[in-house]
Backbone as a ProteinNet text record, in pm:
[ID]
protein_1_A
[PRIMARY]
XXXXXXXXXXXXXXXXXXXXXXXXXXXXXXXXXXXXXXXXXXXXXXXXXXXXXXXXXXXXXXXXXXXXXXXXXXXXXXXXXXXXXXXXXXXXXXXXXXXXXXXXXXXXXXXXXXXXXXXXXXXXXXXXXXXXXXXXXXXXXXXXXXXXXXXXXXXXXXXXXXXXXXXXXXXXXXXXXXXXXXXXXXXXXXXXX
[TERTIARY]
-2314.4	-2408.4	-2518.1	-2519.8	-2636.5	-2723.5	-2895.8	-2980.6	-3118.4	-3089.2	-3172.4	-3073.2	-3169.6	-3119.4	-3188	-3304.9	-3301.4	-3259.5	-3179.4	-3168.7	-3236.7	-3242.7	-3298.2	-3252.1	-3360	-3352	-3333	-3279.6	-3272.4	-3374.9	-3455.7	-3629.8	-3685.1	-3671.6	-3727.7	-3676.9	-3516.1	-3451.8	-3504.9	-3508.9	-3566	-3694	-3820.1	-3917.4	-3932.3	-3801.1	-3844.3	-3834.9	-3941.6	-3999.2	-3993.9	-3917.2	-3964.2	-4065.4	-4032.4	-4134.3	-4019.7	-3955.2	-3834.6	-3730.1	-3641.5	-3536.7	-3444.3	-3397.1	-3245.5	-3251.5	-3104.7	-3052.8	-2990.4	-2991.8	-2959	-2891	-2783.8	-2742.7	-2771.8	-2779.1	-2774.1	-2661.1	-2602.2	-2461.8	-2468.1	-2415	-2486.8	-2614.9	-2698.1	-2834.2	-2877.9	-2797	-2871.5	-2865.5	-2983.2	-2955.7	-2883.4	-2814	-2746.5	-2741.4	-2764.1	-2838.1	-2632.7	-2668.7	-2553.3	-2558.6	-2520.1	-2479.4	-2464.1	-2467.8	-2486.5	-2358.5	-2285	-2171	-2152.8	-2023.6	-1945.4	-1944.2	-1926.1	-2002.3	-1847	-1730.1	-1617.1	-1602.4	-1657.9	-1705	-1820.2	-1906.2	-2018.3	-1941.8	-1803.1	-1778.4	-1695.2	-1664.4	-1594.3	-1596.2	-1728.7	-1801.8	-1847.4	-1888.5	-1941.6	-1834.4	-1741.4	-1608.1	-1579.7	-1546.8	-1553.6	-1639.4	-1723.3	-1870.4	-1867.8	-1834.4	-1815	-1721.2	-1568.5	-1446.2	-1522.6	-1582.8	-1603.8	-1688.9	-1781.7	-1840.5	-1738.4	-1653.2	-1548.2	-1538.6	-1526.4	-1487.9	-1606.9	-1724.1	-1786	-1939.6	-2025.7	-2188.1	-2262.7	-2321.5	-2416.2	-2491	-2567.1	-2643.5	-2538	-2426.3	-2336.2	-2272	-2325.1	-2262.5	-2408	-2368.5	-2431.3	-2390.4	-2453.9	-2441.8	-2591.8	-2555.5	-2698.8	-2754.8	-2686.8	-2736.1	-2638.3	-2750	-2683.4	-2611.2	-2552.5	-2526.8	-2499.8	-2524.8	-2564.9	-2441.9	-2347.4	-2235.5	-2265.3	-2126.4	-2156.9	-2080.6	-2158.1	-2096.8	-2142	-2114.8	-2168.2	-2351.5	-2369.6	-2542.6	-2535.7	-2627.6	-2683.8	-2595.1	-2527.9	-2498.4	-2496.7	-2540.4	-2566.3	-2481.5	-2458.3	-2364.7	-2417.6	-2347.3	-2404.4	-2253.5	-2231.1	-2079.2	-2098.9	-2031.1	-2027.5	-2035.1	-1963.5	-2023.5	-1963.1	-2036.2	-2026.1	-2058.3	-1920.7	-1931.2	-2004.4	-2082.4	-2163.6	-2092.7	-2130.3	-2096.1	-2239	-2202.8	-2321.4	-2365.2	-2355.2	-2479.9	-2534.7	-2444.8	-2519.5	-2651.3	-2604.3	-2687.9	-2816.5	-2791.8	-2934.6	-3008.1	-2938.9	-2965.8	-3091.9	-3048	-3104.2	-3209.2	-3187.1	-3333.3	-3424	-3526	-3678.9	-3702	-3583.4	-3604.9	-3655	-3761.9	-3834.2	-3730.5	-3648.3	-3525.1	-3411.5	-3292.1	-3157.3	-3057.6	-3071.6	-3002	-2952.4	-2793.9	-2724.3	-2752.1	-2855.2	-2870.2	-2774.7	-2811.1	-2655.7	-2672.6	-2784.4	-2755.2	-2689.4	-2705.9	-2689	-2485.9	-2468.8	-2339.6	-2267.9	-2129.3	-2093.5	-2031	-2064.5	-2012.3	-1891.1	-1842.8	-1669.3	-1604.8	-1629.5	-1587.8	-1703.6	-1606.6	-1621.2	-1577.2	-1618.4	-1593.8	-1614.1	-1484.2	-1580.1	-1517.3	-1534.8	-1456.6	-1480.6	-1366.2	-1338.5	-1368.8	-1485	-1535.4	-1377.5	-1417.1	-1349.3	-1366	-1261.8	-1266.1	-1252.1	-1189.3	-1179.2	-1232.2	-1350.5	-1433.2	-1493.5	-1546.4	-1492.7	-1391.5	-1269.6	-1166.2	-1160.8	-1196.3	-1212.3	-1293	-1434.8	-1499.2	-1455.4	-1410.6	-1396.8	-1252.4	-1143.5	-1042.5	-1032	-1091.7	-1102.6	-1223.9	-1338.7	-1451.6	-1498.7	-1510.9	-1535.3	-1465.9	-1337.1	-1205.9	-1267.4	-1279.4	-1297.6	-1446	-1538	-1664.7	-1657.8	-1608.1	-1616.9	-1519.7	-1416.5	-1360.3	-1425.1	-1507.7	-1563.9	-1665.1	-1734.8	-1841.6	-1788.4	-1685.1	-1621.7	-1567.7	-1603.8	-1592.7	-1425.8	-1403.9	-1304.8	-1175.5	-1266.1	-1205.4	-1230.4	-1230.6	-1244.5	-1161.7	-1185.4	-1101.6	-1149.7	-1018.9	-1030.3	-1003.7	-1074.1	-1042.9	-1034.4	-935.6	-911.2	-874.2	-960.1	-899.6	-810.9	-834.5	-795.7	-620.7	-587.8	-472.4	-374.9	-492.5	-451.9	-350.2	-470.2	-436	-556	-532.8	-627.8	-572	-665.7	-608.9	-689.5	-626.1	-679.2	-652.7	-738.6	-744.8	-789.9	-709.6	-767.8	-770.1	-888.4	-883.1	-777.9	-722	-608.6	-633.9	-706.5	-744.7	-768.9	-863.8	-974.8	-987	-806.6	-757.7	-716.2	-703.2	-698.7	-503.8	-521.7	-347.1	-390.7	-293.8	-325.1	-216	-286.8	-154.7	-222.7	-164.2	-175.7	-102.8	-174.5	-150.8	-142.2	-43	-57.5	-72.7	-42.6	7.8	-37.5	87.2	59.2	110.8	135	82.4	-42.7	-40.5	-145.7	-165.3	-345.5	-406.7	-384.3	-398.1	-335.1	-534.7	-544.9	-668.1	-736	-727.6	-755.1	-885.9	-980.3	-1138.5	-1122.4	-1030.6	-1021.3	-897.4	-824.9	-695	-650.2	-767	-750.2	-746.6	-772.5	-811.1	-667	-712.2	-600.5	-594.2	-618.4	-632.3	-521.6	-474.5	-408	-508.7	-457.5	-506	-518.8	-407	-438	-568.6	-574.2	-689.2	-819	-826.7	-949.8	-994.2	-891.2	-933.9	-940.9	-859.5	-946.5	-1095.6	-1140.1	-1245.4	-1324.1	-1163	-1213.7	-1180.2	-1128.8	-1207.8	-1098.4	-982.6	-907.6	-955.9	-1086	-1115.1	-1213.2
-2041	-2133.9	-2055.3	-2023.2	-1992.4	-2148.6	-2025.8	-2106.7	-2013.9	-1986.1	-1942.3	-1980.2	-1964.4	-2020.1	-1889.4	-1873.6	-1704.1	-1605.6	-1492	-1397.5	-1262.6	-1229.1	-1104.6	-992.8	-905.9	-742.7	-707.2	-625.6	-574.6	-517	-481.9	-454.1	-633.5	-684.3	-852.6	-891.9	-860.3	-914.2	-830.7	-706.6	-621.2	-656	-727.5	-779.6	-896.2	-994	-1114.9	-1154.9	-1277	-1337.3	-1460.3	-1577.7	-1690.8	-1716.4	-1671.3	-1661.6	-1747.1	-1806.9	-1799.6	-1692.3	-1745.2	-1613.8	-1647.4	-1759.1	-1701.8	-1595.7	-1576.4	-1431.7	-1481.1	-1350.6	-1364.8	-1280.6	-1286.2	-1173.1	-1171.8	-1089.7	-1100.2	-1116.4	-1166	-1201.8	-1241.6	-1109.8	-1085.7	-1148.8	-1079.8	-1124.2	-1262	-1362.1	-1462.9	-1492.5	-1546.4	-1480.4	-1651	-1541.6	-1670.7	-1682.4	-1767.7	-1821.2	-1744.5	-1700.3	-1634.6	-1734.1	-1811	-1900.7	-1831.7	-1878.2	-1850.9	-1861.6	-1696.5	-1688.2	-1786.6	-1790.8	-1913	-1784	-1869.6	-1812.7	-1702.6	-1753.1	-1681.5	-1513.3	-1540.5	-1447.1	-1355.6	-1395.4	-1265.4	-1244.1	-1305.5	-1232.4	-1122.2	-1139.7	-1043.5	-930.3	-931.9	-820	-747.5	-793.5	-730.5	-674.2	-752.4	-654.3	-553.5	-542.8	-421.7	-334.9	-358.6	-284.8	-218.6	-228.6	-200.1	-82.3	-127.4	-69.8	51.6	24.7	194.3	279.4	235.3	307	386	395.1	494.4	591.8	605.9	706.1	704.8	639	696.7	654.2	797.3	780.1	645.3	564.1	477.4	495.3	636.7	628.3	643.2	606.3	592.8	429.8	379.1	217.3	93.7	-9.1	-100.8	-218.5	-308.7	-454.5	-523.6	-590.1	-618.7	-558.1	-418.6	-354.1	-411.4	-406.1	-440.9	-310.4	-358.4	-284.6	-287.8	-204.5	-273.4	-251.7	-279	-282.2	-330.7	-240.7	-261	-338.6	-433.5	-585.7	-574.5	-717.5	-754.1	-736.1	-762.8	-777.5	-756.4	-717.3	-651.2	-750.8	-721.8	-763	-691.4	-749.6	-682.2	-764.6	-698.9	-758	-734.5	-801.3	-797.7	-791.6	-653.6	-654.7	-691.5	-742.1	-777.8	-664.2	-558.1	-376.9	-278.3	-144.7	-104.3	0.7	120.6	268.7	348.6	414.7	534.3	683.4	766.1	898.1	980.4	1085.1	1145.6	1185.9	1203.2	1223.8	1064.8	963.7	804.2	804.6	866.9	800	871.3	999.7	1108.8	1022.8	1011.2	911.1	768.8	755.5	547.3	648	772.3	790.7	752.8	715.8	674.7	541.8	485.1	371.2	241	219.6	92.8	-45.1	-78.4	-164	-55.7	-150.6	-83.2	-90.1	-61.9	-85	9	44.4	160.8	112.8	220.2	164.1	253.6	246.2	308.3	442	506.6	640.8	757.3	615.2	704	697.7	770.6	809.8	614.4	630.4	499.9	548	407.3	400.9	473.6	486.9	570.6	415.1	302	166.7	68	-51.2	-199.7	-270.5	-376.8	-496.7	-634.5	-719.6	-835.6	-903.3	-1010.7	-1126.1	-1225.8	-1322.6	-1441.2	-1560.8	-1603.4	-1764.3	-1866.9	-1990.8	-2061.1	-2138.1	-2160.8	-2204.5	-2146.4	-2173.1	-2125.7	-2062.7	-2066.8	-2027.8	-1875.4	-1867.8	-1732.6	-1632.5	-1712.7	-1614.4	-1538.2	-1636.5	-1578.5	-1441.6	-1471.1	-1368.4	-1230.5	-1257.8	-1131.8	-1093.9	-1173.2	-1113.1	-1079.7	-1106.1	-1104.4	-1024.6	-1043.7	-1027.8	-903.4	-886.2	-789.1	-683.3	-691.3	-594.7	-535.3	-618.7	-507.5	-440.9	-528.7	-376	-289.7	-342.7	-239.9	-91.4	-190	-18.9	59.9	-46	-13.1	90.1	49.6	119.8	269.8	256.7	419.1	433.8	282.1	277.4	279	397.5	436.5	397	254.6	207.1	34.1	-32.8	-201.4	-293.3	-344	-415.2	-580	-667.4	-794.4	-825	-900.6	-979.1	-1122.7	-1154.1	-1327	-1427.2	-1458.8	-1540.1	-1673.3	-1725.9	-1840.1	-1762.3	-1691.7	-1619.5	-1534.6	-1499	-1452.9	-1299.8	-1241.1	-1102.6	-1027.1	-889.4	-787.5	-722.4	-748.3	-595.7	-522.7	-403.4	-291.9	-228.6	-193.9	-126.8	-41.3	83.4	224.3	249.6	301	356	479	497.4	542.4	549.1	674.7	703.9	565.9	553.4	402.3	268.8	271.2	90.3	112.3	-2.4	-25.4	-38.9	57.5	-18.2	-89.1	-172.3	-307.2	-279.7	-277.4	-323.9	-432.2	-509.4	-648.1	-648.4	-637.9	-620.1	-767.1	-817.2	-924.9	-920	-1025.3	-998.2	-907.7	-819.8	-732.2	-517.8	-535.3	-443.1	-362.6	-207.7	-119.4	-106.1	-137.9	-117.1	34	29.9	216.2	214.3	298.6	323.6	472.8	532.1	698.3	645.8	624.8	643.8	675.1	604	577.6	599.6	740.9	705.4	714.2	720.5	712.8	577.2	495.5	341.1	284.5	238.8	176.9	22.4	-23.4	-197.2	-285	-348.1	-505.8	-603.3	-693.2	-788.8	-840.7	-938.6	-977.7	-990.6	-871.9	-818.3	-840.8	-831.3	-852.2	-963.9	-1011.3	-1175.3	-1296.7	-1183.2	-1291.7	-1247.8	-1144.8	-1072.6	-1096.1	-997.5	-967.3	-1094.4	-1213.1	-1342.5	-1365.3	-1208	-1201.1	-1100	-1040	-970	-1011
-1763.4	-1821.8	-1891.4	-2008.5	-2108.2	-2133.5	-2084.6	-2040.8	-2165.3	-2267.4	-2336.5	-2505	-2590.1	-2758.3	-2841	-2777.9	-2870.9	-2775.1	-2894	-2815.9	-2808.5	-2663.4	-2613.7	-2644.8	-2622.5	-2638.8	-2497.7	-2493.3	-2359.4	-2258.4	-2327.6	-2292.9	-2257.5	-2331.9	-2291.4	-2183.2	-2194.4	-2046.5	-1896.2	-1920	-1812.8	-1786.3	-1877.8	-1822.9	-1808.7	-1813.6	-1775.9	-1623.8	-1660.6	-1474.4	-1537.2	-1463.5	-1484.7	-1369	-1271.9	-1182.9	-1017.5	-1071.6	-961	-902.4	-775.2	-749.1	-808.7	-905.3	-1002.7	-1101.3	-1037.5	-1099.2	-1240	-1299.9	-1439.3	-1480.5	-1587	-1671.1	-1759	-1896.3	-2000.8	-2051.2	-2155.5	-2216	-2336.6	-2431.9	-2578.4	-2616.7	-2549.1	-2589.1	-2552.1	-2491.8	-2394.3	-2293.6	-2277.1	-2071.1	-2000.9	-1930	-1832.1	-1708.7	-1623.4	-1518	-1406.4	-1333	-1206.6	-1089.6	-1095.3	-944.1	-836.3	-747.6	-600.2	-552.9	-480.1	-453.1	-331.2	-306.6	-214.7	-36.4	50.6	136.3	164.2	136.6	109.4	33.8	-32.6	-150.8	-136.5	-39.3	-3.6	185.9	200.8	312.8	267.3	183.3	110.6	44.5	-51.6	-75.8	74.5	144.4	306.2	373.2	396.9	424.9	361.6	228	141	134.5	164.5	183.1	300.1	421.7	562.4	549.2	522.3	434.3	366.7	274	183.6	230.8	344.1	420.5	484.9	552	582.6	498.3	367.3	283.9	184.3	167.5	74.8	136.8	65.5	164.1	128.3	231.1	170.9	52.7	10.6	-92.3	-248.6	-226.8	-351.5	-310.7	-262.8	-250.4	-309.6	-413	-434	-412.5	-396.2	-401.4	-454.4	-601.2	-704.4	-760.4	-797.1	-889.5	-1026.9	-1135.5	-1265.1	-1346.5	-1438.6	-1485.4	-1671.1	-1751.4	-1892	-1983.8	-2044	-2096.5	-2214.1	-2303.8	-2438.4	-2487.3	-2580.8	-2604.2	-2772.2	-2836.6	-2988	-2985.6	-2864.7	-2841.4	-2699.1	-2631.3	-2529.4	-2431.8	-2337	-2180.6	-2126.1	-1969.4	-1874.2	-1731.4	-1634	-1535.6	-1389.6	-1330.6	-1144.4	-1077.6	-1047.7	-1001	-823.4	-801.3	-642.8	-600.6	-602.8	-511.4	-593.5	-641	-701.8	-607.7	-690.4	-602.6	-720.5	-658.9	-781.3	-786.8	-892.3	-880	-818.5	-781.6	-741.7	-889.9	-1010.9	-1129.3	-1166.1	-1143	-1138.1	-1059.3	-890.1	-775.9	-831.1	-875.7	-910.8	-1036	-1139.2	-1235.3	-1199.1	-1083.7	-1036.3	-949.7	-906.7	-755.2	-858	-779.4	-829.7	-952	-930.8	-1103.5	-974.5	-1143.3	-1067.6	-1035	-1113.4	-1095.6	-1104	-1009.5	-990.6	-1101.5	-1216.5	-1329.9	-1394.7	-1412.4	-1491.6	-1601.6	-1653.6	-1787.7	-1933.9	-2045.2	-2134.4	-2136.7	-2130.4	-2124.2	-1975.9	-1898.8	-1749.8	-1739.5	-1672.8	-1614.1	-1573	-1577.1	-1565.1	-1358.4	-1302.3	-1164.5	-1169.4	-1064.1	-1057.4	-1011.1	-955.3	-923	-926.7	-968.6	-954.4	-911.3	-808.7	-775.9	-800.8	-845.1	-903.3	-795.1	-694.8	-641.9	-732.6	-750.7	-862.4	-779.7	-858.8	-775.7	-848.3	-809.5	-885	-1011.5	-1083.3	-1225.7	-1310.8	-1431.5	-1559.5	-1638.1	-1612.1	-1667.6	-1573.6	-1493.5	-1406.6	-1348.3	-1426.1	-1387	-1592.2	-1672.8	-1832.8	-1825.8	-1723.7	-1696.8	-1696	-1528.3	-1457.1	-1507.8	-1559.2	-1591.6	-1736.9	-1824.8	-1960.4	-2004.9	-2021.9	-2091.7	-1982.3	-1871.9	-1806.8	-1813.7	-1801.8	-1766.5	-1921.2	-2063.2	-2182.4	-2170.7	-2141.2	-2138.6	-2001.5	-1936.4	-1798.9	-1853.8	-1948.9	-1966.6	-2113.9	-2177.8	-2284.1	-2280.8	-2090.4	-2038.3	-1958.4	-1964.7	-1912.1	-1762.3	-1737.2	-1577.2	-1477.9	-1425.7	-1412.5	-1286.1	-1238.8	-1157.7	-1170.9	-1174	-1140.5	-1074.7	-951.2	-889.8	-937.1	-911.3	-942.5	-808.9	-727.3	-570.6	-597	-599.2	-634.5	-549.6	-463.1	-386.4	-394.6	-483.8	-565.9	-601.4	-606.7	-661.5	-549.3	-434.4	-304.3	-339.7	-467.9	-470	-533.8	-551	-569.3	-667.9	-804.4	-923.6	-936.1	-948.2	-931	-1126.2	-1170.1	-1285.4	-1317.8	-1324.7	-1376.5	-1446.2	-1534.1	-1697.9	-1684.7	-1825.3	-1871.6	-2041.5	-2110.2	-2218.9	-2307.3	-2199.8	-2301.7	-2245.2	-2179.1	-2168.8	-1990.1	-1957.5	-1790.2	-1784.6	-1712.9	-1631.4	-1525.8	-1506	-1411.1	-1274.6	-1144.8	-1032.8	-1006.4	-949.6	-856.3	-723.6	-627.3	-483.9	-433.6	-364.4	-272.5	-132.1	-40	106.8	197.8	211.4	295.9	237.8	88.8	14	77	44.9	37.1	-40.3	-92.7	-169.7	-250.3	-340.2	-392.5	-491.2	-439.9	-529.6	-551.1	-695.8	-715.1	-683.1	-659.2	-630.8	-478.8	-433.9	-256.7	-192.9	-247.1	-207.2	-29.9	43	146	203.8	125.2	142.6	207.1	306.6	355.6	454.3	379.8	363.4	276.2	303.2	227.7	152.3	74.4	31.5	122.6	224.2	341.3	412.3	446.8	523.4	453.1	321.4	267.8	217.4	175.7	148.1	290	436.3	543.5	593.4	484	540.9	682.6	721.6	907.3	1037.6	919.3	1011.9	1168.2	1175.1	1291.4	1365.5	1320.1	1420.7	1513.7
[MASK]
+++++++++++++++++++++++++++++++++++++++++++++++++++++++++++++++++++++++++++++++++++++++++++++++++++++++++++++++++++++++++++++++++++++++++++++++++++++++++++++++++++++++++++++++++++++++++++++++++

């Protein structure tokens, strides 16, 4: 839902306050209002989050940090959890907001989980998948619950190869190849343990 008619600079968007807590992205230069994930969907990011703590340090793990991608006009994104590189994490020490901005190093992963509807799966499977790889970012997972699988996309000189994990599949992932989880497992995020 675009909730603005002129569009922003990316400096305007970084200082705007309406003075409420909705979140926002930018999306070619107009900002659009981010709904409030489904309670499914932040169990999910948290599971994953728990999960990469095994193999990677807290101070290289996000959840709400943005991130600024190159589009026709300025967008900017809110990946559900995002793994950093150590020249990223050095990059963000000391910034007054948590924002990869275009000159800094791109994450080594992304996470998007897919709310429902048409219009969020266009998102995260379409319009994201091209600046995320536009942005250099060398890993992006798709968690779809609605689909009751996980793609995994690794850049590959520019463009993403795609797996799609179902069931009870191991996740295969070069950022994490120690990762050893199912779709299964992550889309009941935990709820058998």
């Amino acid at each position: 839902m675009t909730t603005t008619t002129r569009r922003m600079t990316l400096e305007e968007y970084l200082d705007y306050d309406n003075g409420t807590d909705t979140r926002y992205e930018l999306v070619n230069g107009e900002l659009a209002e981010v709904p409030s994930e489904s309670d499914l969907n932040n169990l999910i990011a948290v599971y994953l989050l728990a999960a990469f703590l095994q193999f990677i340090p807290v101070r290289l793990l996000r959840r709400g940090t943005e991130i600024v991608v190159n589009g026709y006009r300025t967008t900017t994104r809110i990946p559900d959890l995002m793994v950093l590189t150590e020249d990223l994490a050095t990059a963000l020490t000391g910034a007054k907001r948590s924002v990869v901005m275009p000159d800094m190093p791109p994450p080594a992963l992304v996470v998007e989980i897919v709310s429902p509807g048409k219009e969020n799966e266009a998102r995260d499977y379409r319009y994201k998948r091209s600046e995320y790889a536009a942005r250099g970012i060398a890993e992006y997972w798709i968690v779809d619950p609605q689909q009751a699988q996980i793609t995994v996309l690794t850049l590959v000189e520019g463009l993403y190869e795609e797996a799609a994990f179902k069931g009870n599949d191991r996740l295969l992932s070069t950022t994490l190849p120690d990762f050893n989880l199912t779709p299964a497992q992550v889309l009941q995020a935990g709820a058998s343990e």
